[in-house]
Backbone of each chain as ProteinMPNN parsed JSONL, in Angstrom:
{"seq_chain_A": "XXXXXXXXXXXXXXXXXXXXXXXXXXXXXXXXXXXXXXXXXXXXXXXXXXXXXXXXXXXXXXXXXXXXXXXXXXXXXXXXXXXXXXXXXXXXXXXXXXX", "coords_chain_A": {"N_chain_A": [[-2.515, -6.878, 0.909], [-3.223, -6.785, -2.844], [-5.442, -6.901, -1.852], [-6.89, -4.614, -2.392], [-8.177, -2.218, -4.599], [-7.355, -3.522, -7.428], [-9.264, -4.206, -9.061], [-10.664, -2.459, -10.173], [-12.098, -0.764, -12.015], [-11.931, 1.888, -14.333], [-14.667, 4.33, -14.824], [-15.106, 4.9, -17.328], [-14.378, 2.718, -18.93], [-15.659, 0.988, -20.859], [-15.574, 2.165, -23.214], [-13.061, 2.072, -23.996], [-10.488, 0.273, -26.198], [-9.168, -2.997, -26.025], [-6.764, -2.865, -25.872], [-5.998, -0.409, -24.915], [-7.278, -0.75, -22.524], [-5.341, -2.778, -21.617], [-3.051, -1.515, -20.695], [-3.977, -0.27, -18.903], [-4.549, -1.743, -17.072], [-1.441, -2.961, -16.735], [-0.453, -0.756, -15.203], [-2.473, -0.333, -13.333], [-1.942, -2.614, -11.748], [0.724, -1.656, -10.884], [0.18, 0.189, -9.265], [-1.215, -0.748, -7.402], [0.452, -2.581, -5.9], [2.492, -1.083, -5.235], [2.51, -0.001, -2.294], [4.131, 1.221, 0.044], [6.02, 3.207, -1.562], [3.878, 4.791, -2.031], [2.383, 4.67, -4.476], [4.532, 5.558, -6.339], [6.764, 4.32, -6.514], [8.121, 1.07, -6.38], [9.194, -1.525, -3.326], [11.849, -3.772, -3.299], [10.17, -5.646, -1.744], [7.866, -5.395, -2.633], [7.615, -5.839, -5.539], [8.376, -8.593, -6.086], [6.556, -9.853, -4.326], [4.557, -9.047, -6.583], [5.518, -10.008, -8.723], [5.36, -12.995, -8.253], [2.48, -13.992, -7.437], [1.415, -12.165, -9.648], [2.45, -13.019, -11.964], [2.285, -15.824, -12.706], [2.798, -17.698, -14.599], [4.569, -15.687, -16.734], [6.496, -15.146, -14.882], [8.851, -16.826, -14.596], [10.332, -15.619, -17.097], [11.206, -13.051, -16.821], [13.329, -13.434, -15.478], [15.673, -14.445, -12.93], [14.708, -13.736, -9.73], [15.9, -12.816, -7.161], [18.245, -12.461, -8.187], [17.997, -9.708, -9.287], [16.862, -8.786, -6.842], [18.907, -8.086, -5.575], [20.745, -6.183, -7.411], [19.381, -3.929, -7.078], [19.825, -2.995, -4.748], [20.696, -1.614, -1.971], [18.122, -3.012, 0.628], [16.889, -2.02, 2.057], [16.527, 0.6, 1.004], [16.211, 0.59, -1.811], [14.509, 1.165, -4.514], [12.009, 0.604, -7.355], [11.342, 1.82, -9.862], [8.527, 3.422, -12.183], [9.232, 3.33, -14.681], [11.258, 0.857, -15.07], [9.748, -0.656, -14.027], [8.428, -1.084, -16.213], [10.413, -2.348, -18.292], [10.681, -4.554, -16.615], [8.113, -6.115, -17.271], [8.067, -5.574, -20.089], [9.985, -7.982, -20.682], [8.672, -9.917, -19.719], [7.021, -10.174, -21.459], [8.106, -10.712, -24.05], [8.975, -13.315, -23.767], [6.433, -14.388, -23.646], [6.415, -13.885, -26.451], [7.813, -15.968, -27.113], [6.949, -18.423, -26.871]], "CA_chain_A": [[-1.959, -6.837, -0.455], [-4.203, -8.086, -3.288], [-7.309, -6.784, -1.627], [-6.875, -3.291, -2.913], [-8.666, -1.943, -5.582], [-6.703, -3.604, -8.213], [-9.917, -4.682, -9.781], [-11.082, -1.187, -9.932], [-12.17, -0.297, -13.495], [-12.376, 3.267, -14.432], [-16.111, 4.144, -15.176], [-14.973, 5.043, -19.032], [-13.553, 1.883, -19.303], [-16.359, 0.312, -21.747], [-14.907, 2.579, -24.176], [-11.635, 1.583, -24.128], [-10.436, -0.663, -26.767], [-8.331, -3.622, -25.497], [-4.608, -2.45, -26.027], [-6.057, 0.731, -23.622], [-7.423, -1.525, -21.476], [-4.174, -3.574, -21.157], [-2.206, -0.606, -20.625], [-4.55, 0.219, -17.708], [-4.453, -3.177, -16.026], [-0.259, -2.884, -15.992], [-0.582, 0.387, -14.78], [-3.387, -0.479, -12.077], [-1.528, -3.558, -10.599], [1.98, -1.706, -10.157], [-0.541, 1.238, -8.194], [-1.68, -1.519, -6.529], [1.807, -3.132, -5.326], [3.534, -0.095, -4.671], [1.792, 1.162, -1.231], [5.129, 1.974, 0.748], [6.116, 4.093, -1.726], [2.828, 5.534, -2.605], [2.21, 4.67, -5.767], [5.426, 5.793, -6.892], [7.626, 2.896, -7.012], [7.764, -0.722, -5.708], [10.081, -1.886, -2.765], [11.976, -5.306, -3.645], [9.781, -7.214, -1.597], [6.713, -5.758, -3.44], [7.84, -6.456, -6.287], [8.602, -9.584, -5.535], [5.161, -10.483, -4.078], [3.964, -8.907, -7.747], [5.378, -11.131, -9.537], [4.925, -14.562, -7.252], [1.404, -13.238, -7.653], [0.246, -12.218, -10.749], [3.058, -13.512, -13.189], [2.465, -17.021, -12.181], [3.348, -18.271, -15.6], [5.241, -15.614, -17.307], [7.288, -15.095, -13.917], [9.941, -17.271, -15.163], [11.065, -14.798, -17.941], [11.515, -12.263, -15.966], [14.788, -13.895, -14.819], [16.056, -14.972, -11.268], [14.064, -12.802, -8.724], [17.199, -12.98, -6.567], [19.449, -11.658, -8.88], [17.027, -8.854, -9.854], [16.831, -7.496, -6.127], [20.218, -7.745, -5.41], [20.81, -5.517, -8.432], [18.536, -2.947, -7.378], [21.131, -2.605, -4.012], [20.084, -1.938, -0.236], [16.675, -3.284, 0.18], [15.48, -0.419, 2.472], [16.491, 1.757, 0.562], [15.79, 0.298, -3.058], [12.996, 1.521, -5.405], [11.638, -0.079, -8.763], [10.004, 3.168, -10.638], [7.519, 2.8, -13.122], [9.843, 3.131, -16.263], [11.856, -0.115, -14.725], [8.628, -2.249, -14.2], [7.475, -1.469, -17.592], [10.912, -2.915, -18.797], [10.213, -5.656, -16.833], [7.182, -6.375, -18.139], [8.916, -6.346, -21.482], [10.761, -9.115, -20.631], [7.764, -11.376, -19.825], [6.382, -10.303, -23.149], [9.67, -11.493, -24.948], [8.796, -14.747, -23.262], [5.41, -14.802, -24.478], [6.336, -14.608, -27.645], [8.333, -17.19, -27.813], [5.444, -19.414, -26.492]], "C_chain_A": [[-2.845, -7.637, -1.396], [-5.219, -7.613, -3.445], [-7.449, -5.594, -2.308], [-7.74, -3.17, -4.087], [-8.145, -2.368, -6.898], [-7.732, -3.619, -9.538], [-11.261, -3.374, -10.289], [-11.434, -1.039, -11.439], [-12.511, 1.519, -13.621], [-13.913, 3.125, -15.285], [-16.098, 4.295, -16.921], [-14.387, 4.092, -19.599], [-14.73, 1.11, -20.782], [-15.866, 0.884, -23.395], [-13.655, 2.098, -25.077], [-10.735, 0.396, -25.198], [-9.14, -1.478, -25.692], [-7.124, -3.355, -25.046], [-5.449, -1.219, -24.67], [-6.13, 0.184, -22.184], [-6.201, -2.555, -20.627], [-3.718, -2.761, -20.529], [-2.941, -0.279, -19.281], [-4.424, -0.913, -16.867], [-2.723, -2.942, -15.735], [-0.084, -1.664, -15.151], [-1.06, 0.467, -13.405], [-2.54, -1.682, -11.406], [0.536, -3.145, -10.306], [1.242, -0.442, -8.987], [-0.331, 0.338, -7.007], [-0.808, -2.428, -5.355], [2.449, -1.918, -4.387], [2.766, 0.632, -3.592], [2.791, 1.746, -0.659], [5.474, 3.36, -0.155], [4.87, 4.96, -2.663], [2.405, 5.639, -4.29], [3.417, 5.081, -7.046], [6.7, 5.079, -7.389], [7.307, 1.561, -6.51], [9.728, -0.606, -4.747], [10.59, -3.309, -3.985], [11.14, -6.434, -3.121], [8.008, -7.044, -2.298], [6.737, -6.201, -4.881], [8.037, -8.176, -6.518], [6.942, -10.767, -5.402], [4.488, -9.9, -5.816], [4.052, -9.736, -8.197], [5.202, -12.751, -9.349], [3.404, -14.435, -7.652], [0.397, -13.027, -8.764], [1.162, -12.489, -12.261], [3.439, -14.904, -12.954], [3.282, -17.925, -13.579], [4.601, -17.619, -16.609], [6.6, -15.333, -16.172], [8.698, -15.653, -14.19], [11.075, -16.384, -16.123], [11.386, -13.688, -18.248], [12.848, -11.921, -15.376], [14.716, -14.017, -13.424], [15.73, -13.823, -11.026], [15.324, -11.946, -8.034], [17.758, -11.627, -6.929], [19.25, -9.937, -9.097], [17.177, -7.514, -8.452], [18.348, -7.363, -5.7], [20.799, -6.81, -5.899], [20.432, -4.048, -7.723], [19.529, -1.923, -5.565], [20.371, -2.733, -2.551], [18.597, -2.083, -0.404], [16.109, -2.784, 1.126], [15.654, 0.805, 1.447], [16.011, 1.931, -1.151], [14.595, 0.523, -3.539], [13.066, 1.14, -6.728], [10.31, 1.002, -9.325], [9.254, 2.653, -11.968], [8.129, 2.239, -14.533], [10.512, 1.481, -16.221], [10.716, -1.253, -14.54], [8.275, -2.46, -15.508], [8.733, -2.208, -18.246], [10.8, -4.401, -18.516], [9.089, -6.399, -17.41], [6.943, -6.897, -19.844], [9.437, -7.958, -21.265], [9.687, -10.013, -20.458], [7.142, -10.972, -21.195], [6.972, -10.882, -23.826], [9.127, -12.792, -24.85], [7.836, -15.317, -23.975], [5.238, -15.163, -25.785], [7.032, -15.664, -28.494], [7.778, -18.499, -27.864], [5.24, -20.102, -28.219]], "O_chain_A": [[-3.239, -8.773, -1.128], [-5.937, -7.611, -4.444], [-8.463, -5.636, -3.005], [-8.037, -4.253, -4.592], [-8.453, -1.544, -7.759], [-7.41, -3.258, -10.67], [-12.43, -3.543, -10.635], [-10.454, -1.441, -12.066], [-13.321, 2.136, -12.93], [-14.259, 2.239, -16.067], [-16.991, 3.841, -17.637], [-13.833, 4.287, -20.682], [-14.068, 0.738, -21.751], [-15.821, 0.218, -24.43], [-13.425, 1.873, -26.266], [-10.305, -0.517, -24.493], [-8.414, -0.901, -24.882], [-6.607, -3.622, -23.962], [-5.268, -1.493, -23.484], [-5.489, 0.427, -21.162], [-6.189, -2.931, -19.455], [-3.849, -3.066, -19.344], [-2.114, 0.054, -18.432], [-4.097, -0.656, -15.708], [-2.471, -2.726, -14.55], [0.682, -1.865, -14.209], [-0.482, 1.041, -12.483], [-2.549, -1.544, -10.182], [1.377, -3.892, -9.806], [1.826, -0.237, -7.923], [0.379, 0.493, -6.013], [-1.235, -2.839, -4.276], [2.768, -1.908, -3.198], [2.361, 1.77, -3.83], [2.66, 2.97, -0.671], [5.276, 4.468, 0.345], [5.024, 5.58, -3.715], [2.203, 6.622, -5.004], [3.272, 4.96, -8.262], [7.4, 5.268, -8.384], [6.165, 1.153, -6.297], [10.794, -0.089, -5.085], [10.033, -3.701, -5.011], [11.117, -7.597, -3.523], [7.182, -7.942, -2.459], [5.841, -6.924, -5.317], [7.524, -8.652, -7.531], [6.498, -11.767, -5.966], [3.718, -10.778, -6.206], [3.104, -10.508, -8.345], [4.944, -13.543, -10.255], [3.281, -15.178, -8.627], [-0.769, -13.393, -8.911], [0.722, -12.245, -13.385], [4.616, -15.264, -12.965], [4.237, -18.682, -13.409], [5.421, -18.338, -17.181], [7.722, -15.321, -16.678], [9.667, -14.918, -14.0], [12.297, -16.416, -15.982], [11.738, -13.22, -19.331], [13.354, -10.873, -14.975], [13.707, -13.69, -12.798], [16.127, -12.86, -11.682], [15.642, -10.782, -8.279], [17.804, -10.485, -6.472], [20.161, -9.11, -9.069], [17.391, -6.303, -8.52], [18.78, -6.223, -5.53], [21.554, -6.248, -5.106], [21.213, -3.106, -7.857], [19.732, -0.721, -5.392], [19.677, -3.662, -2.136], [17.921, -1.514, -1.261], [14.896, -2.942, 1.263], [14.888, 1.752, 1.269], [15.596, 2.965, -1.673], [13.607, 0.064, -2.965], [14.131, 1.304, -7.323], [9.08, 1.01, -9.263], [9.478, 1.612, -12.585], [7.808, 1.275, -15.228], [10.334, 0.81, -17.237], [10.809, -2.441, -14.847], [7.913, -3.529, -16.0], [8.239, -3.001, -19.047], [10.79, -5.303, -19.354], [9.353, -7.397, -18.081], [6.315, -7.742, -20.482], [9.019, -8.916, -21.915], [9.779, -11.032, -21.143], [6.81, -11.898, -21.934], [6.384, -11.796, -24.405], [8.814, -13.377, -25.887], [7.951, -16.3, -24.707], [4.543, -16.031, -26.313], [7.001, -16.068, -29.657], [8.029, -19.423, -28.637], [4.309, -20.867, -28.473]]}, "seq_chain_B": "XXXXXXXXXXXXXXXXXXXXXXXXXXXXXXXXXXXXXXXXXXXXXXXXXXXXXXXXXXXXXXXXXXXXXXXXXXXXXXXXXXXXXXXXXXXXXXXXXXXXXXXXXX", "coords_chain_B": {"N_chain_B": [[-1.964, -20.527, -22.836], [-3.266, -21.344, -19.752], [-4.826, -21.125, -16.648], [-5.407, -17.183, -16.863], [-3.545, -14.337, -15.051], [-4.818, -11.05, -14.786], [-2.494, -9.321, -15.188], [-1.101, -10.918, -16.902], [-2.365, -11.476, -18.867], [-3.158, -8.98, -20.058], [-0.223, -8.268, -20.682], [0.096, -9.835, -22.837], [-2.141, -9.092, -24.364], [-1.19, -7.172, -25.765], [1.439, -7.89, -26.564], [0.308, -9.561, -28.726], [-0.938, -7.095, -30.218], [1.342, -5.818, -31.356], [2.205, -7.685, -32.727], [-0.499, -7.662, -34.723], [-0.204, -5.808, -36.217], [2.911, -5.783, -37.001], [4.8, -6.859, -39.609], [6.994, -9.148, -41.536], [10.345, -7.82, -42.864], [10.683, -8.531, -46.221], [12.901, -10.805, -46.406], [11.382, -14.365, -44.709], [13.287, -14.626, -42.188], [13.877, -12.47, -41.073], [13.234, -10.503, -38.099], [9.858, -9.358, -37.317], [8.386, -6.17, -37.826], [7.201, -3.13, -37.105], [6.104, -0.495, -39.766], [6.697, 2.39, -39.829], [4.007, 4.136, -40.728], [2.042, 1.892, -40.074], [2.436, 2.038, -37.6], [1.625, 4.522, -36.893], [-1.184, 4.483, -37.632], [-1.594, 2.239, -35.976], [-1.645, 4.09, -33.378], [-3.852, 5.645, -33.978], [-5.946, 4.212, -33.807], [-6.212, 2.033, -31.631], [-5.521, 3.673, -29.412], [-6.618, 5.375, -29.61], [-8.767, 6.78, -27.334], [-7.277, 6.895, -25.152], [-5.149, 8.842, -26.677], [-6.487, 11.114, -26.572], [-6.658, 13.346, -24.916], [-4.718, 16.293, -24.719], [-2.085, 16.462, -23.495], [-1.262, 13.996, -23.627], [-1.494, 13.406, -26.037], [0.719, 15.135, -27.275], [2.894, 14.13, -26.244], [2.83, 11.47, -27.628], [3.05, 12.568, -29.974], [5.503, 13.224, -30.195], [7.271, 11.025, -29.421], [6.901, 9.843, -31.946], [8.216, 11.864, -33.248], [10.497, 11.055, -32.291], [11.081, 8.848, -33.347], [11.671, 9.54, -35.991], [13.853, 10.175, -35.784], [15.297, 7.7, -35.864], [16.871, 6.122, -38.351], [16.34, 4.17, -39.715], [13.152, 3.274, -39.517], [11.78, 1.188, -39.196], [9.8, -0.449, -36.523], [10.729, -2.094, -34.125], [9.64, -4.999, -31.609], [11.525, -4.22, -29.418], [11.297, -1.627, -29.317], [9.092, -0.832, -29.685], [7.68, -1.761, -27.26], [9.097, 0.164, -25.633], [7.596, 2.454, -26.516], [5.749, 2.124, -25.979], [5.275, 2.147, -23.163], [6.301, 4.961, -22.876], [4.052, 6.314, -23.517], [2.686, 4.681, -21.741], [3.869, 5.79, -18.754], [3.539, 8.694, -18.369], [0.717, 8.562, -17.623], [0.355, 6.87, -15.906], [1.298, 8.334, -14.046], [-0.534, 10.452, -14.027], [-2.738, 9.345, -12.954], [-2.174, 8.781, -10.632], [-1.484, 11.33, -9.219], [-4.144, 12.259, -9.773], [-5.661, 10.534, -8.026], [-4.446, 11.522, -5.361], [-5.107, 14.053, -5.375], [-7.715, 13.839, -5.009], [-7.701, 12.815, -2.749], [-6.953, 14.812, -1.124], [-8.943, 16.29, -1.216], [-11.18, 15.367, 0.07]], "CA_chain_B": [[-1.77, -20.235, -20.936], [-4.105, -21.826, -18.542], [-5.835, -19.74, -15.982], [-3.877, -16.358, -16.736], [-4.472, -13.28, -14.299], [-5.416, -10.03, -15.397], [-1.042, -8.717, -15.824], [-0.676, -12.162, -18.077], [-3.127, -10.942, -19.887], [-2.422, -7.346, -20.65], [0.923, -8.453, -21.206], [-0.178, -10.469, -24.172], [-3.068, -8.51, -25.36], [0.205, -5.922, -25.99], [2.027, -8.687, -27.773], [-0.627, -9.881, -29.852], [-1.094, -5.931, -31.162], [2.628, -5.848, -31.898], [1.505, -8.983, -34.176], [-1.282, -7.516, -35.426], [0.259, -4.625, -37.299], [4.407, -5.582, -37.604], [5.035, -7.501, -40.874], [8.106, -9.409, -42.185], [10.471, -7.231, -44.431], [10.992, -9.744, -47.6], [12.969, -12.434, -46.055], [11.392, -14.408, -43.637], [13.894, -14.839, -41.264], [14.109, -10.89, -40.252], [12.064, -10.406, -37.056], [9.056, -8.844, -37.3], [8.962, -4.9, -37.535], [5.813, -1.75, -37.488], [6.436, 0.46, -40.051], [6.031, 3.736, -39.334], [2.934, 4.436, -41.231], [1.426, 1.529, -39.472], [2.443, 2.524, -35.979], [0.463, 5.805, -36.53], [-2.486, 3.62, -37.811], [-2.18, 2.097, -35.208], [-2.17, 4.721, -32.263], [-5.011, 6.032, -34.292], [-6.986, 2.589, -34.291], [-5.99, 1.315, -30.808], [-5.538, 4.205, -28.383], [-7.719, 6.967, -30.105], [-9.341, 7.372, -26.172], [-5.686, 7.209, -24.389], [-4.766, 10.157, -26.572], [-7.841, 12.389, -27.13], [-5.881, 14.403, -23.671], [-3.765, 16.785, -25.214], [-0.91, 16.193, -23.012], [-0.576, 12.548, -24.226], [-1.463, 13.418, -27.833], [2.151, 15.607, -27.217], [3.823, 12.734, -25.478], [2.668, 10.385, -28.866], [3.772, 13.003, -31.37], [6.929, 13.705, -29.346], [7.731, 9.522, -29.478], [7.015, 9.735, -33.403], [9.004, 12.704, -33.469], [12.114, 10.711, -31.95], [11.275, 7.564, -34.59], [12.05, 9.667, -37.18], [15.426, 10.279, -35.674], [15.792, 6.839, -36.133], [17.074, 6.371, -39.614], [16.066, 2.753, -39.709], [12.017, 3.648, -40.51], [10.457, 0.315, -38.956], [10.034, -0.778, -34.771], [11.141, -3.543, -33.754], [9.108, -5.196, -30.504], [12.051, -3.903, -28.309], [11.172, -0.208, -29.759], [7.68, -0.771, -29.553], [7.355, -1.711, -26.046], [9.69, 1.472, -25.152], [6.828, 3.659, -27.396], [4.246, 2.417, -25.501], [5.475, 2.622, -21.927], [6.539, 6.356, -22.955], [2.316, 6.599, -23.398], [1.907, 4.639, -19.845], [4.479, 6.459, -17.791], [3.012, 9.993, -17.803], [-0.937, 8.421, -17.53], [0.592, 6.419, -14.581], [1.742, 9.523, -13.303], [-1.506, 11.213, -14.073], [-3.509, 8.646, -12.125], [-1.562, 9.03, -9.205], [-1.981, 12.885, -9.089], [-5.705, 12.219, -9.46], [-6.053, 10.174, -6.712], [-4.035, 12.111, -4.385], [-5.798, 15.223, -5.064], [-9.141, 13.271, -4.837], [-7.908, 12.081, -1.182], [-7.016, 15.987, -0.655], [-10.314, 17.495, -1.075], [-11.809, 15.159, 0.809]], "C_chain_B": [[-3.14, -20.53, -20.526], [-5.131, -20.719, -18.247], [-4.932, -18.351, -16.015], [-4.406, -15.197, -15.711], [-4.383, -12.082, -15.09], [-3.575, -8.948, -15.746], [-1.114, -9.704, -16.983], [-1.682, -11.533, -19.04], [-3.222, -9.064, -20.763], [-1.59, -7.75, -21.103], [0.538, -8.985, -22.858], [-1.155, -9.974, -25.028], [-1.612, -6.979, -26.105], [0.802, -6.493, -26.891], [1.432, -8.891, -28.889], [-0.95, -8.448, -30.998], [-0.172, -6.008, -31.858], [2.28, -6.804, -33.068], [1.013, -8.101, -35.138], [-0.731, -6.532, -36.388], [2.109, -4.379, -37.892], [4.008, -7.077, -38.979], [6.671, -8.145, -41.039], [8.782, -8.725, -43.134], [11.489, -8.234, -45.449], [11.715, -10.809, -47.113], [12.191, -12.687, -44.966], [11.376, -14.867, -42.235], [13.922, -13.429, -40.432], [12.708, -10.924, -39.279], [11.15, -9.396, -37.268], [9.089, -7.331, -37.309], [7.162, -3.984, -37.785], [6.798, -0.994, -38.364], [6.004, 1.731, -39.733], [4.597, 4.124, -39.148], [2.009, 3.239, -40.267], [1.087, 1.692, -37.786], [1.312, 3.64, -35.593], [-0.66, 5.165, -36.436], [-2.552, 3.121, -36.729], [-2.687, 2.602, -33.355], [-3.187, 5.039, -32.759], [-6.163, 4.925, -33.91], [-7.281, 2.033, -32.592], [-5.878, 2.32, -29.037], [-5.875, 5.908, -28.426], [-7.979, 7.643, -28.122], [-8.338, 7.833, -25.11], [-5.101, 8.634, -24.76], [-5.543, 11.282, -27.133], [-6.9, 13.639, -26.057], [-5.078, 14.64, -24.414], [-2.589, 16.423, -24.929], [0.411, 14.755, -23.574], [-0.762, 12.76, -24.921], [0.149, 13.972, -27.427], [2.768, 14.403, -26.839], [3.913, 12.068, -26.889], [3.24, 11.039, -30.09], [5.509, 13.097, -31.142], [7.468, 12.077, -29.894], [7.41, 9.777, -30.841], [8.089, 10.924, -33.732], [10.127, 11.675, -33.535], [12.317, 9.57, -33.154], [11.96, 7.837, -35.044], [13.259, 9.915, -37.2], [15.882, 8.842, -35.983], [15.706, 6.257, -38.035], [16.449, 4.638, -40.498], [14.374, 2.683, -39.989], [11.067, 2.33, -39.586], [11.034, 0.047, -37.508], [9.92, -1.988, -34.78], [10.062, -4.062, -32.119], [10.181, -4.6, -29.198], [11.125, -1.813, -28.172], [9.779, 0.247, -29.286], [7.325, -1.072, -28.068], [7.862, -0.341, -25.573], [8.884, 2.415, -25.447], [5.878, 3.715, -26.368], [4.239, 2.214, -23.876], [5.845, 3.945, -21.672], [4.742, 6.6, -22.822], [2.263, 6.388, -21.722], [2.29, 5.33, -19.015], [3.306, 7.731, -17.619], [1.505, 9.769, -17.529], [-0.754, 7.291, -16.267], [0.312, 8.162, -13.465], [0.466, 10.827, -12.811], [-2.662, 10.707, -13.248], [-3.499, 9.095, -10.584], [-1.989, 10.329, -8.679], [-3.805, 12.686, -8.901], [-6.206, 11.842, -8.295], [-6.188, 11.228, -5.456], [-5.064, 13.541, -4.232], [-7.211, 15.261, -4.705], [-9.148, 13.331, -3.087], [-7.424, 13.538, -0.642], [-8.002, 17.006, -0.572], [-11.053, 16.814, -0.664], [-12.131, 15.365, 2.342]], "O_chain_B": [[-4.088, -19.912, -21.01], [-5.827, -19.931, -18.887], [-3.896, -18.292, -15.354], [-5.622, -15.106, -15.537], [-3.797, -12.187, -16.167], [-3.6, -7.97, -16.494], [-1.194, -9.197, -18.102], [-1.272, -11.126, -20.127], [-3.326, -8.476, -21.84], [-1.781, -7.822, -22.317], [0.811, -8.337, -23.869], [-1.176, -10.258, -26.226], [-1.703, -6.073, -26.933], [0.886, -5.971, -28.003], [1.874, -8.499, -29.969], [-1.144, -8.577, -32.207], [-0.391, -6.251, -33.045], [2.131, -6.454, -34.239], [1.638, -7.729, -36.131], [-1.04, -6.742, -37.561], [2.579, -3.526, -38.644], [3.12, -7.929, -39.015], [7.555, -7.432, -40.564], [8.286, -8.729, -44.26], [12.683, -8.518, -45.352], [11.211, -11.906, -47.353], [12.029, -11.781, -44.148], [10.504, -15.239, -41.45], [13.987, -13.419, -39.203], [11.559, -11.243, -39.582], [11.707, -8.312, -37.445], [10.061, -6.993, -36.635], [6.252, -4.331, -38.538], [7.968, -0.792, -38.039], [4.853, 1.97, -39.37], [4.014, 4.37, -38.092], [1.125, 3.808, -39.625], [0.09, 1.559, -37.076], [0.525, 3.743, -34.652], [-1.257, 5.142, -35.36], [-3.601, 3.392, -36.146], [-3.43, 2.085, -32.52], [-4.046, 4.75, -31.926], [-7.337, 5.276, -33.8], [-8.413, 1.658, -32.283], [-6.075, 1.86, -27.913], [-5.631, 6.95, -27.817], [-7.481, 8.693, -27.716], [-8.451, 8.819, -24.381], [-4.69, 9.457, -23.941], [-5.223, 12.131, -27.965], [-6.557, 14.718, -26.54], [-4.484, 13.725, -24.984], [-1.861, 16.036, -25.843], [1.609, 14.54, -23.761], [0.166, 12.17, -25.476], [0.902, 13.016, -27.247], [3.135, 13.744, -27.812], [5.033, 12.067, -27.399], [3.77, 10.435, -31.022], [6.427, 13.02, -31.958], [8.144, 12.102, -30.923], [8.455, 10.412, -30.982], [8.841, 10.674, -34.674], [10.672, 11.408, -34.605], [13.369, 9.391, -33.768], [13.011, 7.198, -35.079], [13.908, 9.947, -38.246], [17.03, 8.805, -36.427], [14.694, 6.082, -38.713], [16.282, 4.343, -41.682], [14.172, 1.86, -40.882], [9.87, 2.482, -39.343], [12.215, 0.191, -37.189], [9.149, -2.763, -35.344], [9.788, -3.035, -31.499], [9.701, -4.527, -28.067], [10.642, -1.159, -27.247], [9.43, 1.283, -28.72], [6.401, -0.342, -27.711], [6.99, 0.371, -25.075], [9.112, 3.457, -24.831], [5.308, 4.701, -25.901], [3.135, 2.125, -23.339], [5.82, 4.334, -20.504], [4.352, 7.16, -21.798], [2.011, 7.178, -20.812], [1.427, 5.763, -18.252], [2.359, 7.661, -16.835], [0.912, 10.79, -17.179], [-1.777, 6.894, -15.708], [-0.46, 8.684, -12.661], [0.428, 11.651, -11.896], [-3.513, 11.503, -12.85], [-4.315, 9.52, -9.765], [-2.801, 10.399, -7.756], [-4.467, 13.008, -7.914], [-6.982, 12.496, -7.597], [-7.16, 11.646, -4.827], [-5.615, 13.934, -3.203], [-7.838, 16.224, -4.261], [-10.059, 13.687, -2.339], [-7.493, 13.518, 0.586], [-7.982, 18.134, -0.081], [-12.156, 17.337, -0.819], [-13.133, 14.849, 2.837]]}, "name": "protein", "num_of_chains": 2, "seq": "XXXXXXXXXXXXXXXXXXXXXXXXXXXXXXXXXXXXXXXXXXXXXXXXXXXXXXXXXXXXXXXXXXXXXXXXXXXXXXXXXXXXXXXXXXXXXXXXXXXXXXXXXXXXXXXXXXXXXXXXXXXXXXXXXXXXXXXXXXXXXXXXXXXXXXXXXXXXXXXXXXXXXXXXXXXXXXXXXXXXXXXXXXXXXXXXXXXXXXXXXXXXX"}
């Protein structure tokens, strides 16, 4: 986990203005999480390791981890699809801007 | 932020746009908002290469389409994150497909 290609740049990336480029980095590190379900969602415990991981600081405003997979219900059977990370993701933005 | 990794940083290069183009309307205590006209400006300005692909140009007119259902005229940062994860979803989705079909004709 980690080692994967996260750091992968697409070869048209020089192009890219920033905001694209952002948008490709959240994009590339939920690929990069989600191997069980193939790129298609995130278990709870990858998720999990995502954000331990690479939201070391905004991780906090995110809310209780816990609470989060509990929510999401049996944790074999639970999936976190893309539309649901990008909300989380919101939520550490919120955070940010209260920075 | 410190050492941030490469999500912390997307995340905030996202925020910081939201900055760059919402405004205060006249008091200001009202939270921040894009007006319309600037929102376009700024898919034009900011993710010209994201939607040169037809598919996502549709996706981006489609999400301005729905704005205008909203009678209210300016986006709020909740609105605006929802706009622009409507962009990432289907270019997630389009990645994925790429791959796969990459690792099928091999």
């Amino acid at each position: 986990m980690g080692q994967c290609n996260c750091r992968k740049k697409r070869k048209d990336c020089q192009e890219l203005t920033d905001v694209e480029r952002a948008i490709e980095t959240v994009i590339s590190q939920f690929h990069c999480y989600a191997v069980k379900g193939q790129k298609e969602y995130l278990t709870p415990n990858e998720m999990q390791e995502l954000v331990v991981q690479k939201l070391p600081h905004l991780g906090k405003c995110v809310g209780p981890l816990e609470e989060k997979i509990e929510c999401m219900g049996d944790p074999n059977e639970a999936k976190l699809e893309f539309g649901e990370y990008w909300d989380m993701m919101g939520d550490a933005a919120k955070g940010c801007r209260r920075k | 932020m410190g050492e941030c990794t490469d999500l912390e940083w997307a995340v905030q290069v996202l925020v910081n746009n939201f900055d760059k183009y919402s405004s205060r309307c006249c008091c200001c205590k009202n939270p921040r908002r894009i007006s319309k006209k600037d929102f376009r400006k700024m898919l034009s300005r900011e993710l010209n290469h994201m939607l040169t692909d037809t598919g996502n140009r549709r996706a981006a007119d489609k999400l301005i389409c729905d704005l205008d259902e909203n009678k209210d005229g300016r986006i709020s940062f909740q609105e605006y994150w929802t706009l622009i994860g409507g962009i990432a979803s289907p270019i997630a989705h389009i990645i994925r497909q790429q791959e796969q079909s990459v690792k099928l004709t091999k």
